[in-house]
C-alpha positions, 0 to 999 in steps of 0.5 A, a space after each residue: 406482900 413483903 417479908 418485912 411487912 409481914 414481920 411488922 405485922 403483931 408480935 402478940 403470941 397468945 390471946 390477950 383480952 384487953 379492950 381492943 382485942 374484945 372490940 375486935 374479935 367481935 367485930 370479926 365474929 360478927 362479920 364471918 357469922 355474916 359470910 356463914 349466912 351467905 353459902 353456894 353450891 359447887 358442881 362436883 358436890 350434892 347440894 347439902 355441900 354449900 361454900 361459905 367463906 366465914 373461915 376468912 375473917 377468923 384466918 385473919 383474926 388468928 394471923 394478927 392475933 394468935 391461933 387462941 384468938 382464931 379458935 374463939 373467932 370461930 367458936 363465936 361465930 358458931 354460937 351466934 349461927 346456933 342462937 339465930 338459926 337454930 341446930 337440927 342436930 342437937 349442937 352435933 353438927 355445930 360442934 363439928 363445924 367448929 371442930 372442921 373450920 378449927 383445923 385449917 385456922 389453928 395450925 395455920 396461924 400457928 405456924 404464921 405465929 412461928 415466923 411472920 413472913 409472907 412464906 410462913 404464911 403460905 406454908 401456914 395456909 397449905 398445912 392448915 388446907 391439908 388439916 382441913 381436907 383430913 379432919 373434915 373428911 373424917 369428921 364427915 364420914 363418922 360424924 356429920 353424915 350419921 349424924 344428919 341422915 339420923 336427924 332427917 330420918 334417912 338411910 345413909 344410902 339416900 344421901 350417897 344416893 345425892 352424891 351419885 347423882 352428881 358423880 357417878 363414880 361415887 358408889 359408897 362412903 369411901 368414894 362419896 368422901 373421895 370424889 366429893 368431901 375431900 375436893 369440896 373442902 379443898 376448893 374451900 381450903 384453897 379460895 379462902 387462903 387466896 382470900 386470906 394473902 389478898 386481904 391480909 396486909 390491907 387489914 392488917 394495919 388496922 387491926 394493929 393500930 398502924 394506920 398512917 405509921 
């Protein structure tokens, strides 16, 4: 994609609530609680772990948008999978779902916002990749797995247990975020960003109303 098709690409920095913009961040809500409906299991990872792709339409929401835009993508988007499938965890893991998908789209579009350009917006999809690995891993040591192996009544071991068996290198939590939460979010990180530059400039043009312009 070009320099100066990116640059074409929107000039609205903040959120703007008007009709159109409604329309289409539902639109796109909708479409990424579809993708969340639809996870796989990677090899390196226990089978808890599964990949969705959900974070690509609220990327490209928050790249022709703004990162206001993207966060309430992402916002409606957990909503919708707590209203119809339900939180075991008392809204706990759901908020931070939201807080996890929130760090790479935030900081991505931020950037892409700053300059849009096909190199800001591979500089945008690389910090916000690396923001994810970090705050997830976080989020998932002092959050997510307490929190789960609480709501399934288990010993933390158990599921570092499940992650040894993938990887027998994984012997505690530091190693069970190393060898497994850190490479699951970066293999996620990377295939949606690839996703993102792929796609962006076909929709794009819809969502700015330039079709045939």
């Amino acid at each position: 994609m070009s320099s100066m098709n990116y640059e074409k690409a929107g000039k609205r920095q903040g959120l703007k609530l008007d009709a159109r913009s409604i329309a289409q961040i539902g639109v796109l809500s909708g479409i990424a609680f579809l993708l969340m409906m639809f996870e796989f299991p990677l090899w390196f990872a226990p089978a808890f772990y599964q990949l969705d792709f959900s974070e690509l339409p609220v990327l490209i929401g928050a790249f022709a948008m703004g990162p206001a835009a993207g966060a309430l993508i992402e916002l409606i988007k957990v909503l919708l999978y707590m209203l119809i499938h339900g939180s075991s965890t008392a809204g706990v893991g759901d908020l931070a779902n939201f807080l996890i998908g929130s760090s790479m789209v935030i900081p991505s579009a931020i950037i892409y916002q700053h300059h849009k350009s096909r190199r800001y917006a591979i500089v945008g999809l690389i910090t916000g990749t690396l923001a994810l690995i970090v705050v997830g891993s976080l989020i998932n040591a002092y959050v997510l797995l307490p929190v789960y192996a609480a709501a399934f009544h288990m010993p933390m071991n158990a599921l570092i247990s499940m992650g040894s068996a993938v990887n027998p290198s994984i012997q505690g939590l530091t190693t069970f975020i190393l060898l497994a939460v850190a490479p699951f979010n970066l293999f996620k990180g990377v295939t949606v960003s690839c996703l993102t530059m792929l796609l962006y400039k076909k929709v794009s043009p819809i969502l700015h109303n330039r079709i045939g312009k």
